[in-house]
C-alpha positions as CSV (number, residue, x, y, z in Angstrom):
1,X,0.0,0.0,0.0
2,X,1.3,3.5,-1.0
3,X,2.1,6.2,1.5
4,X,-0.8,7.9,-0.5
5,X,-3.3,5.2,-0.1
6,X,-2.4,4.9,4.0
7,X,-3.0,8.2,4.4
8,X,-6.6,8.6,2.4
9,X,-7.5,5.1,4.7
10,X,-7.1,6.8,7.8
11,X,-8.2,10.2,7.0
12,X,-11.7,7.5,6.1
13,X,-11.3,5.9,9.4
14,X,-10.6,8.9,11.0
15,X,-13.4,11.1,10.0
16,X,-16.3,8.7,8.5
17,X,-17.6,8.2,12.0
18,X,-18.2,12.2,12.8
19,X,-19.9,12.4,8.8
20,X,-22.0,9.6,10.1
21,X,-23.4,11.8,13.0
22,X,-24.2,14.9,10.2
23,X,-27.8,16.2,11.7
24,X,-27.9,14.2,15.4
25,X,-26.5,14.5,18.6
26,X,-25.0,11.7,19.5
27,X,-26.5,10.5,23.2
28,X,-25.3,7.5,24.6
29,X,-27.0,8.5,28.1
30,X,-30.2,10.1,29.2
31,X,-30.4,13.9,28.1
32,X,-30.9,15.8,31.5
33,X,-33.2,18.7,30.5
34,X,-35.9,15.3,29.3
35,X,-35.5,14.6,33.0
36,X,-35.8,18.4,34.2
37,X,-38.9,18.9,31.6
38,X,-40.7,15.6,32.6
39,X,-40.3,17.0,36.3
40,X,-41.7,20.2,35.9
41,X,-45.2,18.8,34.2
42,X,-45.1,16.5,37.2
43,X,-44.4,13.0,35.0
44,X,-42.7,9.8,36.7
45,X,-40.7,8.4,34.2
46,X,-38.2,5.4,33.3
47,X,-35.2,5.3,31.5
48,X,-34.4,2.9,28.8
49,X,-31.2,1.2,28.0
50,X,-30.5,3.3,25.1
51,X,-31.0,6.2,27.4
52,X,-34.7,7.1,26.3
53,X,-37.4,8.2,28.3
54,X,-40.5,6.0,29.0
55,X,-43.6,7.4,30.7
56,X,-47.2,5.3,31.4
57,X,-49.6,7.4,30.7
58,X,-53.1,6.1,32.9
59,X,-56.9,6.7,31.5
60,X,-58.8,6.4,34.5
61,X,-62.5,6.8,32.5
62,X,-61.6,2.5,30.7
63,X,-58.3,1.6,33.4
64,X,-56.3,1.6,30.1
65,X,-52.2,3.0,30.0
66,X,-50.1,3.6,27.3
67,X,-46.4,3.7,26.9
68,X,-44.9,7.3,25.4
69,X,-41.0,7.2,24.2
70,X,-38.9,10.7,25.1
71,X,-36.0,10.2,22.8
72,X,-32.7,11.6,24.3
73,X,-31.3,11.5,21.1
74,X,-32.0,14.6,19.3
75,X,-31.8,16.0,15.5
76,X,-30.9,19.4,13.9
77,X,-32.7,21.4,11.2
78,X,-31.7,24.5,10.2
79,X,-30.1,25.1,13.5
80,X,-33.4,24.1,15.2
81,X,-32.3,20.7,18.4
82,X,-35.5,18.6,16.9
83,X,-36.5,16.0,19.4
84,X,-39.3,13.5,19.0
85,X,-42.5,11.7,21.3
86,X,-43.5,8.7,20.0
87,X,-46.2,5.9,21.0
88,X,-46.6,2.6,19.0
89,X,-50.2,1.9,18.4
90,X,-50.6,-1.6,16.8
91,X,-48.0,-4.0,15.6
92,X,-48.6,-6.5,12.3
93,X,-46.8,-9.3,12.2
94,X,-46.5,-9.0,8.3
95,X,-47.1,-5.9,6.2
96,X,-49.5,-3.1,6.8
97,X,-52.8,-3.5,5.4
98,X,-53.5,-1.1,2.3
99,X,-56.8,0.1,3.3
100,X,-55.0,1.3,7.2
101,X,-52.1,3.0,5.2
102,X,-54.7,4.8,3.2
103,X,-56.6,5.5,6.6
104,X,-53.5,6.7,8.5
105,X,-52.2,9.4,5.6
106,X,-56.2,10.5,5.6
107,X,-56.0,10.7,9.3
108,X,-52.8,12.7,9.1
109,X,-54.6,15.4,6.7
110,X,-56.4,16.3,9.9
111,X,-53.9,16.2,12.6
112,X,-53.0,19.4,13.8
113,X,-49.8,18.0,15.7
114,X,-47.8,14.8,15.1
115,X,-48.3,12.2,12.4
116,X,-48.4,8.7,12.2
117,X,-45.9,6.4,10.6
118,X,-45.0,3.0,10.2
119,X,-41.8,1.3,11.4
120,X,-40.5,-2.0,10.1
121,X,-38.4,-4.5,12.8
122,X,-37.2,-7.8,11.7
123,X,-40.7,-9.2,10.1
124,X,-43.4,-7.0,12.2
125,X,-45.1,-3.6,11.1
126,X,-45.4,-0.8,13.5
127,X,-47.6,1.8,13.4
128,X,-46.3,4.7,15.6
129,X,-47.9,7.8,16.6
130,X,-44.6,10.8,16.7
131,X,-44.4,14.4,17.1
132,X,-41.5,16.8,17.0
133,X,-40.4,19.5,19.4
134,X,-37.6,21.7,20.1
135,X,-35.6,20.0,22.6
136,X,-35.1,23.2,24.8
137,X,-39.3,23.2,25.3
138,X,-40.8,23.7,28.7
139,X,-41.9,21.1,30.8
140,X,-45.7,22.1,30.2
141,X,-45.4,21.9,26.7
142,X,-43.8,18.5,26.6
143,X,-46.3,17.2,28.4
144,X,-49.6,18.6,26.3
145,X,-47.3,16.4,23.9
146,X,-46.9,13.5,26.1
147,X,-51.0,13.7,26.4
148,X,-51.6,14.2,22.9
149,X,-49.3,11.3,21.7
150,X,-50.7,8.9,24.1
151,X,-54.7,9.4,23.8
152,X,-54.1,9.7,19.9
153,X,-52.3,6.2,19.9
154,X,-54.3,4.7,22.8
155,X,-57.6,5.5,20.4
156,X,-56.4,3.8,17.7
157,X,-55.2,0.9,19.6
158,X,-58.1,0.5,20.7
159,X,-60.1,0.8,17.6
160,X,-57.9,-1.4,15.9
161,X,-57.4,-4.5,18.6
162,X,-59.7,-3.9,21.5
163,X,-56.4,-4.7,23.6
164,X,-54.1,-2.9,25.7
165,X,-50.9,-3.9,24.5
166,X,-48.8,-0.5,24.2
């Protein structure tokens, strides 16, 4: 190997790993203003392996909970810390129906906050309710999110399975 082809490899191996994190923060432990915003709205929480945020959110009115994901892990646009509140819905053990895709982008035309999508893991669908938020947000307005996500993804869960799963 030439002098010339050593030193391109390691400028490679040197720098591919920071133009991997282009546009996300890389978090390998629980982001402490999550913590100090979950707080504030008054929120127990857990945190996940991958440093994540889990809270149970309990409906009193049908005893039913659902699980809401606080990512630590945060993204950039346009100099804008993006972070995101999820909840998973259903899970298909093959592919999406067409007629529930269809019903999930008409659903999103009337959402004034958050969307769903659909997340694929090893052979099973996802459908996940998400929305976005700057990471610096107070504590009230994370958890109006927290809220939202939840009873919008605990609705359809229950529409879809009649089960409390997530």
């Amino acid at each position: 190997m030439t002098s010339r082809a050593l030193l391109w490899l390691l400028f490679c191996l040197g720098f591919a790993p920071s133009f991997a994190q282009v546009g996300r923060s890389s978090t390998a432990h629980a982001d402490p203003r999550v913590a100090q915003q979950l707080k504030a709205a008054g929120f127990s929480y857990l945190v996940d392996e991958d440093g994540d945020y889990r809270v149970t959110i309990r409906f009193t009115d049908d005893e039913r909970t659902q699980q809401v994901f606080i990512n630590s892990s945060t993204e950039f646009y346009q100099g804008i810390e993006i972070r995101e509140v999820w909840s998973i819905a259903a899970r298909f053990e093959d592919e999406l129906p067409a007629h529930l895709a269809r019903e999930l982008l008409e659903r999103n035309s009337r959402l004034k906050f958050g969307a769903w999508s659909v997340e694929k893991a090893g052979s099973s669908t996802f459908v996940v309710f998400r929305v976005h938020l700057s990471a610096d947000t107070e504590g009230q307005t994370l958890g109006s999110a927290i809220h939202h996500v939840s009873s919008v993804a605990d609705e359809l869960e229950k529409e879809l399975t009649d089960s409390d799963n997530f």
